[in-house]
C-alpha positions in Angstrom: -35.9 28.3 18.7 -35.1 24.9 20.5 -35.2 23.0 16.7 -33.2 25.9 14.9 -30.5 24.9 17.7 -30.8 21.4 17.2 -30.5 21.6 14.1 -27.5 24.0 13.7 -26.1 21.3 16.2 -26.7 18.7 13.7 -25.4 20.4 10.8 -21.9 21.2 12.9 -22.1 17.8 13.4 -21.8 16.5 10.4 -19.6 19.1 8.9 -17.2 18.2 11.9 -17.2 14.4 11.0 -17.5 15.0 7.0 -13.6 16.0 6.1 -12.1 16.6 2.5 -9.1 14.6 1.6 -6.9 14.7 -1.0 -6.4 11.4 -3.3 -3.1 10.5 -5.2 -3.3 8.2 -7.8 0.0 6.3 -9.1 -0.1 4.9 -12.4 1.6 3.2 -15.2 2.3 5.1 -17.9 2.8 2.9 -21.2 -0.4 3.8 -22.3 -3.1 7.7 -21.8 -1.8 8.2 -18.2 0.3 11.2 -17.6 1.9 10.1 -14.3 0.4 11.3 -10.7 -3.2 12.2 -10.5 -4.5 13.9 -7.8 -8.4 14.3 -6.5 -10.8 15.7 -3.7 -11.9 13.2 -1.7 -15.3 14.0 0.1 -15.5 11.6 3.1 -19.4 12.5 3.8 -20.9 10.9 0.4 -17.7 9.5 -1.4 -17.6 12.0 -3.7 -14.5 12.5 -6.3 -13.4 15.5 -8.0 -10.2 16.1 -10.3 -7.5 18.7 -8.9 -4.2 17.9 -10.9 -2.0 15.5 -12.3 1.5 15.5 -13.2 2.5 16.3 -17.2 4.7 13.6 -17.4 6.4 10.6 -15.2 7.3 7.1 -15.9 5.7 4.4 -14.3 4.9 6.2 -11.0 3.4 3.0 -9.5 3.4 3.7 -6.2 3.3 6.6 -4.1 3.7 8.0 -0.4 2.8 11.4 1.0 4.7 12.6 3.8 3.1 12.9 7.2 3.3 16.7 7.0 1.7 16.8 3.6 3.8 19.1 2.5 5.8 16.4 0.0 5.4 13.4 -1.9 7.3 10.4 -3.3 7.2 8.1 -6.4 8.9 5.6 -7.7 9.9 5.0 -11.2 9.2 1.8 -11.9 11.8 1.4 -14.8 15.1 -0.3 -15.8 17.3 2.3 -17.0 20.9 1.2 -17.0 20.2 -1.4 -15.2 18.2 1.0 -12.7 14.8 2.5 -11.7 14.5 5.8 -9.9 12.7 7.1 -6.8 11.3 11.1 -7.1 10.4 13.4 -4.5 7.9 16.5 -5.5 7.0 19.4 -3.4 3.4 19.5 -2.7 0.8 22.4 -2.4 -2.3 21.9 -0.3 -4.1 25.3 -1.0 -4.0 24.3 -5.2 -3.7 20.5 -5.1 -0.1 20.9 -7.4 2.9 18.8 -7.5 5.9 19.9 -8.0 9.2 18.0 -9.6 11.6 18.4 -6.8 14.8 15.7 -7.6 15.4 12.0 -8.3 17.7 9.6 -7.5 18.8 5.9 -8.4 16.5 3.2 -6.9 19.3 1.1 -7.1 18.8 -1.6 -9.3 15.6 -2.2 -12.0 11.9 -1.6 -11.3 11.2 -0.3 -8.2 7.9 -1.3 -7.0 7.3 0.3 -3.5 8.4 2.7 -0.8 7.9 3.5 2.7 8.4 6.8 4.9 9.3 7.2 8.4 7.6 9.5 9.9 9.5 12.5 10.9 10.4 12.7 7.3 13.5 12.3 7.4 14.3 8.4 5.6 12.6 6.5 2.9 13.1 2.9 2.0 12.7 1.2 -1.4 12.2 -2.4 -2.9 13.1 -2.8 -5.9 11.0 -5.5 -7.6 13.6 -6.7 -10.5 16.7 -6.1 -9.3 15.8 -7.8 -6.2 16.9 -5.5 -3.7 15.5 -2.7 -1.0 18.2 0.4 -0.6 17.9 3.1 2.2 17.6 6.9 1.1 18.4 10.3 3.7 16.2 13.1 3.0 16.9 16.7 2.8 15.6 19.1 5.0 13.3 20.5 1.5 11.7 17.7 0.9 14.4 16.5 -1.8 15.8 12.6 -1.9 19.9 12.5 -1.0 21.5 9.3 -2.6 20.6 6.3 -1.0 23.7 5.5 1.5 22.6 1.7 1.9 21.6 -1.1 -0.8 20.7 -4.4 0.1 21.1 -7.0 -2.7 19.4 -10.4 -2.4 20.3 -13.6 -3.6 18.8 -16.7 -4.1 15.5 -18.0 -5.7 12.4 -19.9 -5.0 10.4 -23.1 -5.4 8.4 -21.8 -8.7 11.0 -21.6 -11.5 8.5 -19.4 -13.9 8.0 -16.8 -10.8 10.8 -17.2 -8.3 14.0 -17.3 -10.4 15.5 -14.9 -8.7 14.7 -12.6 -5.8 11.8 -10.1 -6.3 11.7 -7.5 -3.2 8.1 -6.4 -3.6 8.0 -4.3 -0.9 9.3 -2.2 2.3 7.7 -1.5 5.5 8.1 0.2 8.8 7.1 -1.1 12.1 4.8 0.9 14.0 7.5 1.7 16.6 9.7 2.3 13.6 12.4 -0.1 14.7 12.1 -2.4 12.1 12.1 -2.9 8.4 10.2 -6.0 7.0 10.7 -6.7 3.3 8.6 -9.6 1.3 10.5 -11.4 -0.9 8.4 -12.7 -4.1 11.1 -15.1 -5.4 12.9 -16.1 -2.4 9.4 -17.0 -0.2 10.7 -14.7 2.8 9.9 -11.8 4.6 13.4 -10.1 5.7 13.2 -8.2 9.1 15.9 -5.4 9.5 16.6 -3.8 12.8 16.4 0.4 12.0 18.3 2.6 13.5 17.5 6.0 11.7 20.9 7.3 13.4 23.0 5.3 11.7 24.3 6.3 8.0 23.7 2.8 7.4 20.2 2.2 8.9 19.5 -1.2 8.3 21.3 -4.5 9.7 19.5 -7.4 10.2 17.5 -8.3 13.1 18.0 -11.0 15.6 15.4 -13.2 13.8 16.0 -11.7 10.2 12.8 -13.4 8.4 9.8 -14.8 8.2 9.7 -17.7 6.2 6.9 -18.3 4.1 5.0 -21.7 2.7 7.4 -22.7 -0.5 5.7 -20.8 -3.9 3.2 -19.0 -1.9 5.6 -15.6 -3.0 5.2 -12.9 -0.3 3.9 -9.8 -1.4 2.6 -6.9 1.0 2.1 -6.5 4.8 -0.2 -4.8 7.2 0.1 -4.2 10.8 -3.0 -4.6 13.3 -3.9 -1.0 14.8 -3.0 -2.4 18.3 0.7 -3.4 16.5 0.3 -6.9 18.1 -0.5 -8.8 14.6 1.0 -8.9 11.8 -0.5 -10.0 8.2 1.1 -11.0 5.3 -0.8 -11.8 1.7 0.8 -14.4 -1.1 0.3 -13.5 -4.4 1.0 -17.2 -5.9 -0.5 -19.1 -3.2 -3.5 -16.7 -2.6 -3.1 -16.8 1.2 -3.5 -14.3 3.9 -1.0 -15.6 7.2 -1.5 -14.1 10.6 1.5 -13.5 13.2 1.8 -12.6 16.3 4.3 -9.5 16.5 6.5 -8.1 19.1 9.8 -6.1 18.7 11.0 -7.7 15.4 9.7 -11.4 16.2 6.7 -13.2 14.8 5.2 -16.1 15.5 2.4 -17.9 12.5 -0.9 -18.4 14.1 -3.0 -19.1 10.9 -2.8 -19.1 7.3 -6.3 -18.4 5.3 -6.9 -18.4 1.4 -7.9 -15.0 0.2 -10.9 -17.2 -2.4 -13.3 -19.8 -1.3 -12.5 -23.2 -0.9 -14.1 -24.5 -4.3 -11.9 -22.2 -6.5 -9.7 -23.9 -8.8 -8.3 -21.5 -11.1 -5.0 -19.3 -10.7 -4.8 -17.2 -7.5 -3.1 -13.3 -8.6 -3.2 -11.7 -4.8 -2.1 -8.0 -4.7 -2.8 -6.0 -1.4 -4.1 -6.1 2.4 -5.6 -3.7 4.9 -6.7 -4.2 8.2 -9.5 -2.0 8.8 -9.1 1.4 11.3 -10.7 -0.2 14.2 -8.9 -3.4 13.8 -11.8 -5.3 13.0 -12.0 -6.4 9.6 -8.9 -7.4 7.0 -9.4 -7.1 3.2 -7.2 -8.5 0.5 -7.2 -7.8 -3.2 -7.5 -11.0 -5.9 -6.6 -10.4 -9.8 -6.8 -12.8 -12.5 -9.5 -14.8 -12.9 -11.3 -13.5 -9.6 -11.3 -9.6 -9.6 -12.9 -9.2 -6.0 -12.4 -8.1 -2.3 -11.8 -10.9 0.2 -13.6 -9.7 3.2 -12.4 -11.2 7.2 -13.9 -10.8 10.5 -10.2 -10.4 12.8 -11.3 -12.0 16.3 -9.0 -8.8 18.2 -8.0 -11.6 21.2 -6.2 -14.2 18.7 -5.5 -12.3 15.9 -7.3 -15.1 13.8 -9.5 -14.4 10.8 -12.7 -15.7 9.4 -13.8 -15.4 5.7 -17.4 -13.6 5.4 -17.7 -12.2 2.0 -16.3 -11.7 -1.2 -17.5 -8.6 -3.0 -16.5 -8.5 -6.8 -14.7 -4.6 -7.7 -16.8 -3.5 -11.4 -13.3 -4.1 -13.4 -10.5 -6.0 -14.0 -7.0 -6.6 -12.3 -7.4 -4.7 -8.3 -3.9 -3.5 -7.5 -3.5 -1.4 -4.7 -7.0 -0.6 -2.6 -7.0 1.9 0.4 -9.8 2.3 2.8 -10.3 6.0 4.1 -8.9 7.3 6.8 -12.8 7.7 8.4 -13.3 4.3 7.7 -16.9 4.6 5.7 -15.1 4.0 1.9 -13.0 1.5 0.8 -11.7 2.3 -2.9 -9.9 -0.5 -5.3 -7.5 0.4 -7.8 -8.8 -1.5 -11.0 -5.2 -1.3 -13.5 -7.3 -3.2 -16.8 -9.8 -1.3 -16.8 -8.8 2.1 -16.0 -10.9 3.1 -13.2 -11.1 3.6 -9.3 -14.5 2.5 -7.9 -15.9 3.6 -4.8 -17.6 1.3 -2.3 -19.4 2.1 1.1 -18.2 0.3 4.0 -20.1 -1.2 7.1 -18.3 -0.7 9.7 -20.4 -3.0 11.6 -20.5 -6.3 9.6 -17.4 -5.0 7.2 -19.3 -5.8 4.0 -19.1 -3.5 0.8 -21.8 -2.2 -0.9 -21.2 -0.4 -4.7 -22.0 3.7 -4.9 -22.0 5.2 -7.8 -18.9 7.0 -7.7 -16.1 5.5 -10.0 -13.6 7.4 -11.5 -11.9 6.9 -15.4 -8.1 7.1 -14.9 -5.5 5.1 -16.8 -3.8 2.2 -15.5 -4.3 3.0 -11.5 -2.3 1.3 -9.3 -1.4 2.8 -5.8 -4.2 5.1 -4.0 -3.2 7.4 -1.0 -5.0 10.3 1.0 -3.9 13.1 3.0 -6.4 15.4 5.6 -7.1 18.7 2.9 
């Protein structure tokens, strides 16, 4: 009787800790993909199943779910008239469907990235062409209003083939929500916006308004420490990773580490960042000539990182990763060669190690989950 007991214990025990998730898949759409894919995530064994996709979108590269769950937003990443778009969809946890909400004007050409608040209630936008980030009201339903702010940059960089002009490449909240820090591509900045979510006009630029960043090293995404007190910021040209101290819009450089080791001598193509759930461990993305995971320890006193590992991703061109809200998977985004792979995660040394799970979906490039 005692070991049926345990062992019902165990069982609720694991079912407890094991959670579904749903996965949504942005894409780009020039060649098989139909737009917005969505999966059943299986946190237990890192397990993938197929739920839905959208029937058609353009260039949904990346994507954000709502904190509810109940909605979702893309953005177009087109020029049409001189413009992208940014689309909202209703979304249906008990079938895994999306549904076309509304659109509206990005702004300017090819946005790139967006960013939710989390009541719901306003979503930023960078648009990666145009060179600008613009500020858009949301409707009680779910659906986008017109953006009521639009922040154009001007300018360009040291690096006359990449940083003509600005390139916003992305938007994010502060933890507290207060701010809005924006990497600029072209112009070697981060911008820092105070946000006031009151204001019709939410964003006015903050009391230090930017990082600025090593000349060519071309900013491209952020992630915040759990704890909120470091900041982390990856360079797609130069191939660095540069830790900050934050506090209420202000950051200070502590370090700067290459995401590649120290003998590589070809082109660095860095895409995305995570710090790890228990603050821990930091992972950036290479492309080009490197397709792998750039693995740091994060001492949690100084912020500072140390390089351990670099764990090569079974395809070509790692956009966007994610590592799951449990923290056992990581998942990379491969956009050449059309697939999603799935690795196990140690959460004690932070290394990777390759499962078996890898998914065939054209030209991933953003990867997001929600609780199911």
């Amino acid at each position: 009787m005692r070991l049926l007991l345990a062992a019902c214990i165990s069982f609720c025990i694991i079912s407890v800790s094991a959670q579904d998730y749903y996965l949504f898949v942005g894409t780009y759409t020039a060649g098989k993909s139909k737009g917005i894919y969505v999966y059943k995530f299986n946190s237990r064994n890192g397990e993938v199943e197929w739920v839905s996709n959208t029937d058609s979108s353009s260039n949904p590269s990346f994507v954000r779910i709502a904190a509810d769950g109940k909605h979702l937003y893309a953005v177009n990443e087109i020029s049409r008239d001189k413009a992208g778009l940014v689309v909202s969809y209703d979304f249906d946890a008990a079938t895994g469907k999306l549904t076309y909400l509304n659109s509206q004007s990005s702004g300017s050409e090819n946005p790139c990235h967006l960013s939710l608040t989390k009541d719901g209630k306003w979503l930023a936008v960078a648009n990666y062409s145009g060179g600008s980030l613009a500020a858009f009201p949301i409707n009680a339903d779910g659906s986008l209003k017109p953006f009521t702010q639009h922040i154009i940059h001007t300018g360009k960089g040291f690096n006359p083939q990449r940083q003509e002009k600005p390139h916003v490449h992305s938007v994010f909240f502060s933890p507290d929500e207060k701010y809005l820090l924006s990497p600029d591509l072209g112009l070697d900045q981060v911008s820092i916006f105070k946000f006031t979510k009151t204001d019709k006009q939410p964003l006015k630029p903050a009391p230090v308004p930017f990082i600025e960043a090593m000349p060519g090293s071309g900013p491209r995404h952020l992630d915040f420490s759990p704890n909120g007190k470091f900041l982390y910021m990856i360079a797609e040209l130069s191939g660095t990773v540069s830790a900050y101290t934050y506090k209420d819009g202000k950051c200070k450089l502590i370090q700067t580490a290459a995401t590649h080791p120290l003998d590589f001598k070809g082109q660095p193509g860095s895409a995305d960042i995570h710090v790890s759930p228990d603050g821990k461990f930091l992972y950036a993305s290479n492309r080009g000539e490197e397709n792998n995971i750039a693995i740091f320890s994060v001492d949690e006193a100084s912020g500072k990182l140390t390089a351990i590992a670099y764990q090569p991703v079974n395809g070509a061109q790692p956009r966007n990763f994610m590592i799951d809200p449990t923290g056992n998977y990581l998942l990379v985004a491969n956009q050449k060669t059309n697939n999603i792979v799935v690795f196990k995660r140690d959460k004690t040394t932070g290394l990777l190690q390759s499962t078996l799970q890898h998914i065939e979906v054209p030209s991933p490039v953003c990867l997001q989950m929600l609780k199911k």
